[in-house]
FIDRENGU-690155 format. One record per residue (C-alpha): x, y, z. Coordinates in steps of 0.02 Angstrom, whole numbers, padded with zeros to 5 digits, always signed. Layout:
<rs>
XYZ ...
</rs>
This chain:
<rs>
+03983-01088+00645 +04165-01137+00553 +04153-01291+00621 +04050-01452+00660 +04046-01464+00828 +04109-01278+00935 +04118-01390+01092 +04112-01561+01144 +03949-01622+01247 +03966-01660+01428 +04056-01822+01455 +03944-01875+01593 +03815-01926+01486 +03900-01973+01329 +03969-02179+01314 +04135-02102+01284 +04117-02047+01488 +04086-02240+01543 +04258-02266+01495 +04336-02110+01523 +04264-02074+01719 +04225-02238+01820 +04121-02215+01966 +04244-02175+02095 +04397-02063+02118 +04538-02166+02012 +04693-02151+01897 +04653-02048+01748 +04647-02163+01579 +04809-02246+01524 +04778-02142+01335 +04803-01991+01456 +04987-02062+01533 +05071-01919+01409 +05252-01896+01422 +05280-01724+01426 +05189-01587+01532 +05199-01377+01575 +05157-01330+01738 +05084-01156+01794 +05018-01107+01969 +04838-01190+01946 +04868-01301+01787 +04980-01427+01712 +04964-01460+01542 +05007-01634+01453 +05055-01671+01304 +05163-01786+01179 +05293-01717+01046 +05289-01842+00916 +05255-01769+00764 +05185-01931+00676 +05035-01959+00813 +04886-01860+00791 +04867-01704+00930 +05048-01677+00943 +05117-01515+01029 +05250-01418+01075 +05327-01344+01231 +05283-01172+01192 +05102-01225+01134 +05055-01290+01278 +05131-01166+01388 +05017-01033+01290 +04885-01156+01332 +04930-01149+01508 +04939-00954+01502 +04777-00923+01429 +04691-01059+01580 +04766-00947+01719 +04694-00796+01627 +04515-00878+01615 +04544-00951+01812 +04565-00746+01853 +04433-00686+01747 +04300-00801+01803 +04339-00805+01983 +04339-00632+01979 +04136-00648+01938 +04089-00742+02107 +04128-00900+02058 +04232-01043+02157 +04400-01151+02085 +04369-01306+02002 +04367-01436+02152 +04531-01502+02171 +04560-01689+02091 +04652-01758+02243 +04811-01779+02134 +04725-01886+02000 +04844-01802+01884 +04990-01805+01969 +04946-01677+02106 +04797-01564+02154 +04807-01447+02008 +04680-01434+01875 +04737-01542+01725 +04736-01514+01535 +04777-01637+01404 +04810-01601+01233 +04737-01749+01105 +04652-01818+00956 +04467-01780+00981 +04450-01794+00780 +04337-01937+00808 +04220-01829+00911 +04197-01688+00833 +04243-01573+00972 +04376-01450+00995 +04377-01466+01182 +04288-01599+01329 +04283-01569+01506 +04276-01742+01603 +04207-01770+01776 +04300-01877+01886 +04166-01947+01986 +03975-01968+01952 +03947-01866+02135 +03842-01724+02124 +04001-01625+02156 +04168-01688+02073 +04321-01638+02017 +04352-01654+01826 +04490-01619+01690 +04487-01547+01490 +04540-01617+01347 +04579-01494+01206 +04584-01570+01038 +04789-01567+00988 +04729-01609+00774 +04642-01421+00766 +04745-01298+00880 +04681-01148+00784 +04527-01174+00860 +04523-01299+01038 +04686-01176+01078 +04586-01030+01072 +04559-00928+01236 +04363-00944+01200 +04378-01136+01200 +04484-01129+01346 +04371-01013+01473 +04212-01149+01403 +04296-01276+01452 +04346-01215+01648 +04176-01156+01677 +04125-01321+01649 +04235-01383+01797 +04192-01245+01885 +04014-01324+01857 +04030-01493+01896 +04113-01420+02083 +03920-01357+02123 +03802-01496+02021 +03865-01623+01903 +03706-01698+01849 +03704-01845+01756 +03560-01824+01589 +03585-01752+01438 +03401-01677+01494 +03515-01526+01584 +03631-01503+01435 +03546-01343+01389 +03600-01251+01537 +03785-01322+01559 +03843-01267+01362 +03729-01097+01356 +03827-01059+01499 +04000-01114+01487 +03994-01037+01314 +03905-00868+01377 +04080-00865+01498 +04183-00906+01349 +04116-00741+01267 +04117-00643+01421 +04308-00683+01471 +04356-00637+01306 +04294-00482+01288 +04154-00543+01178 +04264-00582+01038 +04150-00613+00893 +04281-00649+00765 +04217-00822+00745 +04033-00776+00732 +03888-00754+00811 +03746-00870+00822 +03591-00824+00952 +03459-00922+00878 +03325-01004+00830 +03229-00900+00915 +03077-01046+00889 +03182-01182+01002 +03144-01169+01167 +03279-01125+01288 +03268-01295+01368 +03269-01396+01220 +03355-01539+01234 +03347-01750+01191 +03375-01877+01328 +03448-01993+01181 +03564-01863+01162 +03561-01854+00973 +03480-01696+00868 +03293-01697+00965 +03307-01492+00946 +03394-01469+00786 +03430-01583+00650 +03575-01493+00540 +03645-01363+00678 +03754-01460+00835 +03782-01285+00889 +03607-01249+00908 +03566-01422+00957 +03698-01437+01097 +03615-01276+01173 +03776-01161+01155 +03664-01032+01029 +03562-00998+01203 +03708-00896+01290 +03635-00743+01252 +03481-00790+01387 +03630-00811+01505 +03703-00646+01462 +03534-00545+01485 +03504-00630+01653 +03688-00592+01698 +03664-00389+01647 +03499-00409+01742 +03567-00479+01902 +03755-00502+01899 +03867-00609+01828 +03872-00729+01979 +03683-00762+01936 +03739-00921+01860 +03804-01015+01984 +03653-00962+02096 +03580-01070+01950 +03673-01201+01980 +03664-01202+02193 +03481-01204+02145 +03483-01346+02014 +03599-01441+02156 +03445-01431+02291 +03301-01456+02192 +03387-01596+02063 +03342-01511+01878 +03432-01368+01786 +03250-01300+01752 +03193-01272+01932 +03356-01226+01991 +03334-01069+01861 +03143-01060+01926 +03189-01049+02086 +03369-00923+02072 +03236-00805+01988 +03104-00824+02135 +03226-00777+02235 +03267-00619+02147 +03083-00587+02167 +03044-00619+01977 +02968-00778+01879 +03038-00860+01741 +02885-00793+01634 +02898-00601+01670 +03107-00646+01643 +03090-00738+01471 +02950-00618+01401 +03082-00456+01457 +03222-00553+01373 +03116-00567+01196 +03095-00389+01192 +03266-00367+01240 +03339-00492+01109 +03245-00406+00960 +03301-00232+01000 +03468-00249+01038 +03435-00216+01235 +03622-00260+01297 +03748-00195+01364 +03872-00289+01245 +03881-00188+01109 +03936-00359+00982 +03736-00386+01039 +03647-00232+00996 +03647-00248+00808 +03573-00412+00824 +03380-00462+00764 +03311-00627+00773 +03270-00692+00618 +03072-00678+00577 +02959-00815+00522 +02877-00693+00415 +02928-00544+00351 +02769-00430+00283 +02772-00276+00160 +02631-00152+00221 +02606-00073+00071 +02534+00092+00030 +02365+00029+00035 +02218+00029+00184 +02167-00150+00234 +02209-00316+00321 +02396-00342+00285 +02426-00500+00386 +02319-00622+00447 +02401-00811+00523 +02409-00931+00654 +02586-00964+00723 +02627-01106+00822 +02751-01075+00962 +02814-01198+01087 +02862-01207+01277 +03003-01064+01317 +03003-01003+01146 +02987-00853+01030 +02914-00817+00848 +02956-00655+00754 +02869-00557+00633 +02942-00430+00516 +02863-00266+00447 +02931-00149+00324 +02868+00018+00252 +02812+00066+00072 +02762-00030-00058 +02943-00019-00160 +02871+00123-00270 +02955+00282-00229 +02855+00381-00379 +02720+00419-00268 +02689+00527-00117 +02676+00441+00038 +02556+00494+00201 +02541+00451+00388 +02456+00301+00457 +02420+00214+00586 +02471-00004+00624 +02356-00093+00690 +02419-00259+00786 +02303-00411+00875 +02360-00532+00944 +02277-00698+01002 +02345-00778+01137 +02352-00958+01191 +02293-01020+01349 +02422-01055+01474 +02560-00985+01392 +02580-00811+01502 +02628-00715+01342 +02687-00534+01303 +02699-00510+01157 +02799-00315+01089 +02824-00213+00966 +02991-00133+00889 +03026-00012+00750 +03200-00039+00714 +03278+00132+00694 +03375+00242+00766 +03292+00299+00969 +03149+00204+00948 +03091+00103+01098 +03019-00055+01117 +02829-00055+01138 +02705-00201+01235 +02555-00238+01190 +02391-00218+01280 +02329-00370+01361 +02152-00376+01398 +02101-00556+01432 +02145-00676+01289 +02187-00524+01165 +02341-00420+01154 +02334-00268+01028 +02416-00108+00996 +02399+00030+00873 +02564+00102+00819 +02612+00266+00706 +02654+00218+00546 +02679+00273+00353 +02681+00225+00176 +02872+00276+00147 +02987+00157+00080 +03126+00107+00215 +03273-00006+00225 +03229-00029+00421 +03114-00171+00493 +02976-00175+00628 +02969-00313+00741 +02820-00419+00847 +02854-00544+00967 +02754-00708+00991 +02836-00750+01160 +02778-00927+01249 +02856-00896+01417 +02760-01055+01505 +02871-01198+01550 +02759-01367+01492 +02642-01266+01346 +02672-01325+01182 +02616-01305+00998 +02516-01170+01063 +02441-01056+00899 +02452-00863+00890 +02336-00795+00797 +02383-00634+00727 +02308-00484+00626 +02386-00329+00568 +02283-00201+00477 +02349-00019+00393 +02245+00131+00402 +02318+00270+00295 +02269+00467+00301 +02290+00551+00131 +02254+00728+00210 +02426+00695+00297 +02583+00707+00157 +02733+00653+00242 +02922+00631+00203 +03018+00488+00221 +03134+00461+00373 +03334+00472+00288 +03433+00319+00330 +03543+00371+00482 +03742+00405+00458 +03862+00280+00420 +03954+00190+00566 +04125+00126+00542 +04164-00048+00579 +04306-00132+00612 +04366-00240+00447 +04209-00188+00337 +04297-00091+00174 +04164+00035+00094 +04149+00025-00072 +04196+00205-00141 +04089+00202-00305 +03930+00162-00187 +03990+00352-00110 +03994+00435-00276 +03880+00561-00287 +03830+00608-00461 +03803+00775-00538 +03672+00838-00615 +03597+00934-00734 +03411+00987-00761 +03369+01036-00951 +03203+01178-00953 +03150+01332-00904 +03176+01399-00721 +02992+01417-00709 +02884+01262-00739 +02712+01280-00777 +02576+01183-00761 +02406+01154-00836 +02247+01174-00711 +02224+00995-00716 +02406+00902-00727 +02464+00809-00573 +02618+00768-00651 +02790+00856-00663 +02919+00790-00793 +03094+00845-00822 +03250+00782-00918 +03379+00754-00804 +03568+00730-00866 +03666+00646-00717 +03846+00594-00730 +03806+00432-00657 +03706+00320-00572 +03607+00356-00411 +03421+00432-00360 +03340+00578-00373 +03246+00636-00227 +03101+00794-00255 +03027+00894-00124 +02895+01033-00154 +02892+01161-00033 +02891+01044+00130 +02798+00890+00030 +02896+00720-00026 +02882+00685-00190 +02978+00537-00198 +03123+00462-00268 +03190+00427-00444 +03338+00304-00504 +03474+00409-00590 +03582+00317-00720 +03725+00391-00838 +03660+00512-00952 +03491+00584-00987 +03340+00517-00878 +03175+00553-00899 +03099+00571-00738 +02910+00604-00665 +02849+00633-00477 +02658+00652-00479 +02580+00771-00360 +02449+00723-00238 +02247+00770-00244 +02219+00952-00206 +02407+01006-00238 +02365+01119-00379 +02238+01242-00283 +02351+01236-00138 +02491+01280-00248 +02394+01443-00317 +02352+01506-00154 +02531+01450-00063 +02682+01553-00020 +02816+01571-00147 +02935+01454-00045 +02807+01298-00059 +02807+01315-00258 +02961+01296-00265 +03028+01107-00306 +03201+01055-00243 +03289+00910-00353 +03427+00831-00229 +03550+00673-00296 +03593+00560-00203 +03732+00428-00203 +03675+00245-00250 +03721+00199-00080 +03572+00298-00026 +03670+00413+00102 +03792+00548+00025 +03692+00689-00058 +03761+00809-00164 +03697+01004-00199 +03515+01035-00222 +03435+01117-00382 +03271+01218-00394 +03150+01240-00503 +02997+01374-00474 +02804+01284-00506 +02691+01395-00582 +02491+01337-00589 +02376+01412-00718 +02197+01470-00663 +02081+01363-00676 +01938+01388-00809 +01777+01457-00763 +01624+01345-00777 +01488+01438-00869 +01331+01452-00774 +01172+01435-00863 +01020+01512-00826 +00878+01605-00843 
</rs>
């Protein structure tokens, strides 16, 4: 994220809130006695003009400000959820007040501030007036609300329930806006638990990200649960966390009541959070970043073999990829092999996801303690990535170690070709570079019929191409490979598998003949095709010996 802090922790369990909130329903700090204010329907916003103290504002500023609150009071009312409880004229009258000041000290762009420490109170926000870019923003805005619109079902008083209040305030900040991802994205670490958080209230969960540490990188739980069972699932959250006294079993027991557990939910949400499974299409291209990432090779064998340690609520990721980087060489069909050892107690699921274009998200077998699965696979380089999740969906299990093999099986008596990199897909702001688009021309210096010796498993041609790129060859229906094209002549080699040349005496005319295809160095545009025939001499007759 741009910025230290995106929002400001809850008040109610910061110092700052002993002297901001006292225990009972009273006058609003004298720092907040501002002399100017803009009044809308639901909102008045306050705010000083004097351009030489920190956080000042204008009248049209902070009637903007005031605009964009009504918008977010619409938006997320319109989701199930109830008005911020009215302050009892704290503020000057009953509606909900906003105060434009200098939060530099802080860190945050915007605080919301309970009145009372009841378990249901009234509050008010403080935007910080010293970066408007960002605490004006109608993302920082909506955050802030749903945090009054909190604290009028639970206000709790720990920093123990942090966790739930930011991922969700900031999971409504996306959602009112559209899902505005201008300002980034951050999901993850996929490795903290969901519930992370430290009762000192300092960096117990992560040490150099406050956005991660705060809990606000978890929103995208709280936007799977919210395509899964509605957008008012939140605050059934929070009616549940009110009764039973803990954001943790109030989520435990909004899920029972959907007739689900928190395991079967966080498991689903793993697989849905390394495939892209949302509705929001800003989420779809998104992949948790892997602890490991492994290159399978074009050889048989053991490829991977490790013991991950995953705590309570929490997910490791491990990456596969295709090929061995050589595209000289044919590649052939195989099959993955994936086992997993689970930990006791720790109600795992682990999946599997090949990362292209209608592929499908796979779980594993569980029989007892082991999960495994045996996957389709090849030795063709690819750009694209396979996934395995190493969910821990218990709620007190931690440290608990994965063990995990993957082994590659390759069959040579199945040639195959290499899956092309899907189209293009225009995105808003991204510029493609033309020369990446170029394809270049070539020609191919020889006869039209190339011969070859009984024995040679090698075909080599001078290729002149006018600039850079690959070459791709195909023989009949067989992959050959790929060269790298530069400027000028090249001098370029695909090697035939095994048992090719026999085949290629006794084949069809159409599978002799080899197809040379460029391609542009961005690895999608091709440009036209040129043949050459293969021609095979006999092979030489042993002489027999005898009597």
């Amino acid at each position: 994220m741009p910025v230290l802090r995106r929002f400001g922790l809850l008040c109610a369990t910061s110092a700052g809130a002993a002297v901001l909130a006292g225990p009972t329903l009273a006058a609003r700090p004298a720092l907040l006695a501002l002399p100017n204010s803009i009044g809308t329907t639901h909102f008045v916003v306050h705010f000083q003009s004097d351009p030489t103290v920190p956080g000042a504002a204008t009248q049209t500023t902070a009637g903007w400000i005031a605009a964009k609150a009504e918008t977010a009071y619409s938006t997320e009312l319109a989701d199930g959820y109830a008005a911020p409880l009215s302050d009892a004229a704290l503020g000057g009258d009953a509606r909900t007040d906003i105060y434009i000041a200098d939060l530099s000290t802080s860190h945050a762009l915007g605080l919301s501030i309970p009145d009372t420490a009841n378990p249901q109170t009234s509050g008010y926000i403080l935007l910080d007036g010293t970066t408007p870019e960002q605490a004006f923003t109608a993302h920082t805005i909506s955050h802030e609300l749903f945090h009054l619109i909190q604290f009028g079902i639970w206000a709790t008083g720990g920093w123990i329930d942090d966790w739930l209040y930011e991922g969700t305030a900031e999971w409504m900040g996306y959602r009112s806006t559209g899902y505005d991802t201008s300002g980034g994205l951050e999901l993850g670490p996929a490795d903290m638990s969901v519930d992370c958080s430290d009762p000192q209230g300092l960096a117990g969960c992560h040490l150099s990200d406050p956005y991660a540490n705060g809990g606000y990188s978890r929103w995208g739980f709280f936007e799977y649960l919210g395509e899964k069972f509605g957008a008012s699932f939140v605050k059934d959250v929070f009616t549940q966390a009110a009764s039973s006294g803990t954001a943790i079993s109030g989520l435990v027991a909004a899920l029972t009541a959907k007739g689900t557990t928190l395991a079967d939910t966080y498991n689903a949400w793993t697989i849905a959070d390394m495939s892209g499974g949302y509705s929001v299409s800003a989420l779809q291209a998104y992949r948790p970043a892997p602890l490991s990432t492994v290159s399978a090779g074009a050889k048989a064998g053991t490829i991977f073999s490790k013991t991950v340690a995953v705590n309570h609520l929490a997910s490791e990721y491990i990456a596969f990829t295709k090929g061995d980087g050589d595209s000289s060489h044919p590649c052939f069909a195989g099959t993955l092999s994936l086992t997993v050892a689970i930990p006791a107690g720790t109600l795992s699921k682990p999946a599997f996801f090949w990362d292209a274009k209608d592929s499908a998200p796979v779980q594993l077998s569980v029989n007892g303690a082991t999960a495994s699965a045996s996957v389709p696979w090849d030795t063709c380089n690819s750009s694209k990535k396979a996934y395995l999740s190493l969910p821990n969906a218990s709620q007190a299990v931690d440290g608990a170690a994965f063990s995990v093999t993957a082994s590659l099986a390759i069959d040579t008596s199945k040639p195959v070709t290499a899956t092309p990199p899907p189209d293009l897909v225009a995105l808003p702001g991204v510029i493609t570079v033309p020369t990446a688009a170029v394809v270049p021309t070539i020609e191919v210096f020889g006869p039209e019929v190339l011969k070859l010796s009984a024995t040679t498993l090698q075909v080599r041609l001078i290729v002149a191409a006018s600039g850079e790129g690959t070459l791709k060859a195909q023989l009949g229906s067989l992959s050959l490979g790929a060269q790298t094209l530069r400027g000028g002549n090249n001098d370029v080699r695909f090697t035939l598998p095994k048992g090719t040349l026999a085949a290629l005496r006794r084949s069809a005319a159409m599978s002799n003949v080899l197809t040379l295809t460029p391609v542009a160095a961005n690895g999608v545009a091709a440009g036209p095709s040129v043949t050459r025939k293969i021609s095979v001499s006999p092979a030489k007759k042993t002489k027999r010996h005898g009597p």
